[in-house]
C-alpha positions as CSV (number, residue, x, y, z in Angstrom):
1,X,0.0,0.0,0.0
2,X,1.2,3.6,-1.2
3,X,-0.2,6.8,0.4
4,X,-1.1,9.1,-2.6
5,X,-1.8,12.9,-2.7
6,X,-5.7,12.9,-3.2
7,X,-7.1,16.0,-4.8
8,X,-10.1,14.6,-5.8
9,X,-11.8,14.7,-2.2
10,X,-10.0,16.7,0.1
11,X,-8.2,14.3,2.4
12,X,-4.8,15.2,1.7
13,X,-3.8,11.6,0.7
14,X,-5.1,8.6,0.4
15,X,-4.0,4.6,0.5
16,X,-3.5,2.9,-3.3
17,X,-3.4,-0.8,-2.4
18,X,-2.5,-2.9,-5.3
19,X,-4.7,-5.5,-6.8
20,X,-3.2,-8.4,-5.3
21,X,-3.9,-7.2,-1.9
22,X,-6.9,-6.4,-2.4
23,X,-7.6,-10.3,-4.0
24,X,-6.0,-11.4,-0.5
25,X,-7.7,-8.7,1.8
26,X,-11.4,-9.5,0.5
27,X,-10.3,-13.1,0.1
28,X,-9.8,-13.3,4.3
29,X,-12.9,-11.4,4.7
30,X,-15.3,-14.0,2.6
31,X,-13.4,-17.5,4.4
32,X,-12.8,-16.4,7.5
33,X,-16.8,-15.5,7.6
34,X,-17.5,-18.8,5.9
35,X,-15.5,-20.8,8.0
36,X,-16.4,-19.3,11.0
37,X,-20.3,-20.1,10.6
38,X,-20.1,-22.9,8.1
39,X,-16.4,-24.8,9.3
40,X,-16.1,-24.7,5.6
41,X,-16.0,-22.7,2.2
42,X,-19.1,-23.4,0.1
43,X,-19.6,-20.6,-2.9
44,X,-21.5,-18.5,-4.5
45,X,-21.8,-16.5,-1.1
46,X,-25.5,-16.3,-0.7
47,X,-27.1,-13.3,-0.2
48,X,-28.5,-13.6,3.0
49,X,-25.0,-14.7,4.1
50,X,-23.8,-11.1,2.6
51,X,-26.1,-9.5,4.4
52,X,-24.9,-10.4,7.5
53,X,-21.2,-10.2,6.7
54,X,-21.9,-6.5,5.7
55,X,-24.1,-6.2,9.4
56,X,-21.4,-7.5,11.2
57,X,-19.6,-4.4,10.3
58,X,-21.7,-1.2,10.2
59,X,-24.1,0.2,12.7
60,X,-27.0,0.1,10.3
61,X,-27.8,-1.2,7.3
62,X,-31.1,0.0,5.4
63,X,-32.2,-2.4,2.6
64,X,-34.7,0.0,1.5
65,X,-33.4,3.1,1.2
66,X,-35.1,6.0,-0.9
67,X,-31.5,7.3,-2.2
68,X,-33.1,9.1,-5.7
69,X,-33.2,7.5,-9.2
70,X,-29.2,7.0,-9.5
71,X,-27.7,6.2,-6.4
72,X,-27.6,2.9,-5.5
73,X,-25.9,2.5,-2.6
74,X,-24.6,4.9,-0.2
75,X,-21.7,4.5,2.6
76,X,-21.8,6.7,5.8
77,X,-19.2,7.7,8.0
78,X,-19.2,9.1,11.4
79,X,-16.5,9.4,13.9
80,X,-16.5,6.6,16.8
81,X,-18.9,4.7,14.8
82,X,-19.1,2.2,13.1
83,X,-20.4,3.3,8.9
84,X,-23.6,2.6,8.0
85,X,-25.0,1.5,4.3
86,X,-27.9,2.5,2.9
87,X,-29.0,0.4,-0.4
88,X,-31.9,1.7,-3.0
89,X,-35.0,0.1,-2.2
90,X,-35.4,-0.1,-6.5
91,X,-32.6,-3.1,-6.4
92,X,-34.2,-4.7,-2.9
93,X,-37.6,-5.1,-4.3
94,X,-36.4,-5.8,-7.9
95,X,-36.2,-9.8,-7.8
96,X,-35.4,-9.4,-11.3
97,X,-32.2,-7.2,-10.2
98,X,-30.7,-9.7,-7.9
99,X,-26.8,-9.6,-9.4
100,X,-27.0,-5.6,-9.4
101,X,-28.1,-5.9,-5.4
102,X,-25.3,-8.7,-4.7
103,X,-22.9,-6.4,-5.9
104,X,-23.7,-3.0,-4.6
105,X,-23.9,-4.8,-1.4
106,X,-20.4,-6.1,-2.2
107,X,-19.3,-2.7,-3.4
108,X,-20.4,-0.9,-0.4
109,X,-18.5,-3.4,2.3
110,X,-15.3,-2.6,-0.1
111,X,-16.2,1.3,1.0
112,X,-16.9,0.0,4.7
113,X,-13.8,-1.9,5.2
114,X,-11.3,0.4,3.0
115,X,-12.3,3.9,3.7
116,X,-13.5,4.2,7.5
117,X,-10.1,6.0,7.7
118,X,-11.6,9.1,6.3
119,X,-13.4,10.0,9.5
120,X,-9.9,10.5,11.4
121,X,-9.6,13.3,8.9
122,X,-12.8,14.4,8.3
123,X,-15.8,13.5,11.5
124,X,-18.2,12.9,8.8
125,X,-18.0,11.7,4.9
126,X,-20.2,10.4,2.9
127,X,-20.1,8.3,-0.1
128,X,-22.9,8.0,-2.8
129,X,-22.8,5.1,-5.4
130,X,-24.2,5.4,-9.0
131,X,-24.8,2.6,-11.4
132,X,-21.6,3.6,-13.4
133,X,-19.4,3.6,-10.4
134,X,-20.6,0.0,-9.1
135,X,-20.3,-1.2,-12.6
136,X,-16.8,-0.3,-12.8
137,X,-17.5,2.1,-16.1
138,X,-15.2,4.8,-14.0
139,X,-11.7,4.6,-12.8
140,X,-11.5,9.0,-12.3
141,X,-12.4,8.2,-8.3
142,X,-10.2,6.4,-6.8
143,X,-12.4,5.7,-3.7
144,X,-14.7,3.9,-6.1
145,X,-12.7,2.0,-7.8
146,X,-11.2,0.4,-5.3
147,X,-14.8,-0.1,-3.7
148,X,-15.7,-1.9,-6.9
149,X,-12.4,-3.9,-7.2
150,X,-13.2,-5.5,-3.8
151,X,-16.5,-6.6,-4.4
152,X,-15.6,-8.6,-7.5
153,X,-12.9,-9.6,-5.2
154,X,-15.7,-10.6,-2.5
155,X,-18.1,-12.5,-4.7
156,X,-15.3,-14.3,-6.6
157,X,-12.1,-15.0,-4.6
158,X,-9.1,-14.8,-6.4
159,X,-8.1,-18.4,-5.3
160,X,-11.6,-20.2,-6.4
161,X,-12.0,-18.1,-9.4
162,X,-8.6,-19.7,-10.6
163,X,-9.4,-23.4,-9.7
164,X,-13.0,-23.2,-11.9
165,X,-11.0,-21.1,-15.0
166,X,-7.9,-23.2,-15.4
167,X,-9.0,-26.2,-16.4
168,X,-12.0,-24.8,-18.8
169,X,-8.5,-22.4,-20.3
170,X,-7.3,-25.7,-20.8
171,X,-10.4,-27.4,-22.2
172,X,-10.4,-24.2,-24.8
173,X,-13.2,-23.4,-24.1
174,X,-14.5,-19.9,-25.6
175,X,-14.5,-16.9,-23.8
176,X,-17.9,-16.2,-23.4
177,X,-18.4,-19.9,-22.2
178,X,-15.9,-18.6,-19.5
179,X,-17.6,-15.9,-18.9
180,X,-21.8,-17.5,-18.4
181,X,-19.8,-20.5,-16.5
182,X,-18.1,-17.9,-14.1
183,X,-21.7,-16.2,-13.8
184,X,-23.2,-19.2,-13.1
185,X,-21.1,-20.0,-10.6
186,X,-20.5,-17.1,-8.0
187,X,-24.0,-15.7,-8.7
188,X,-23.0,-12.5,-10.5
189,X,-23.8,-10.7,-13.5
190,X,-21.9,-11.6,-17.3
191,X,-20.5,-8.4,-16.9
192,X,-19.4,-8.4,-13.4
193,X,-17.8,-11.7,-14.5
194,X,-16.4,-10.9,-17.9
195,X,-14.7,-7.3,-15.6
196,X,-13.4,-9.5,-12.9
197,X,-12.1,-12.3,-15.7
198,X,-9.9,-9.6,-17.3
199,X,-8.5,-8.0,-14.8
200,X,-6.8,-10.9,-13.7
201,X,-5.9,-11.7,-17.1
202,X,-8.2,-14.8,-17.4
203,X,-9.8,-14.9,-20.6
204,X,-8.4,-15.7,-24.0
């Protein structure tokens, strides 16, 4: 981890942590929860069971919050407390809209765990998350990319996403078989998938 000038929100510098410990810090966080309630690691993560990862963490978290038409989640910081999350009600109530939910909820434990340093600097911040953000269609704010890096990290550990992709790599397999397999498997969105695939330079 590097500490970086930020200019971008006022906190006179922030942490860059590199992809690989990111992979490992969100990695811990998933087993460690697994094997804790579970005595063993059993994937996709099901929502329910990222629901309460994310409670054990925050002091509130509001399923069904009324956050306007394009914020979908929203982290809250407050000095000597714990954050609290607030996710749109629109992606709660929208079976349909399951993957989006899973991974706003993943996005905003990346904010919860990464970024409750702000409050030693400032005694309250708040952080609101649009579609493009969660989506990872922005890299200009650093605070949400690395939000949206750890909940790819989250839903698909770096560790199982490797076990499931090597052999199909070796199969030959196409890429957009990878891609619906990988889906299929941790419970996340084709894109979601195809983002996380690539980063780590999976895909052919």
């Amino acid at each position: 981890m590097q500490q970086i000038r930020d200019t971008l929100h006022g906190l006179g510098f922030y942490p860059r942590y590199t992809e690989d410990e990111l992979d490992f810090q969100f990695q811990k966080y998933i087993f460690d929860f697994l094997r804790k309630k579970y005595k063993t690691i059993e994937l996709p993560l099901t929502t329910d069971d990222l629901t309460l990862l994310i409670e054990n963490d925050v002091k509130n978290l509001d399923l069904y919050s009324d956050l306007g038409e394009d914020i979908e989640g929203e982290t809250s910081f407050t000095k000597n407390e714990k954050p609290s999350v607030g996710i749109s009600k629109m992606l709660t109530d929208s079976p349909d809209m399951e993957n989006r939910y899973r991974m706003t909820l993943a996005h905003e434990y990346g904010h919860v765990k990464l970024h409750n340093f702000i409050v030693q600097i400032k005694s309250k911040f708040s952080q609101k998350c649009k579609r493009e953000s969660i989506s990872g269609n922005t890299r200009s704010d650093w605070m949400e990319w690395q939000a949206f890096y750890a909940g790819g990290a989250l839903l698909m550990p770096i560790i199982e996403l490797k076990k499931i992709v090597s052999p199909l790599l070796a199969n030959n397999l196409n890429r957009l078989e990878i891609i619906t397999i990988v889906a299929n498997k941790f419970k996340v969105s084709t894109q979601a998938a195809e983002v996380r695939l690539r980063q780590k330079h999976l895909t052919i």
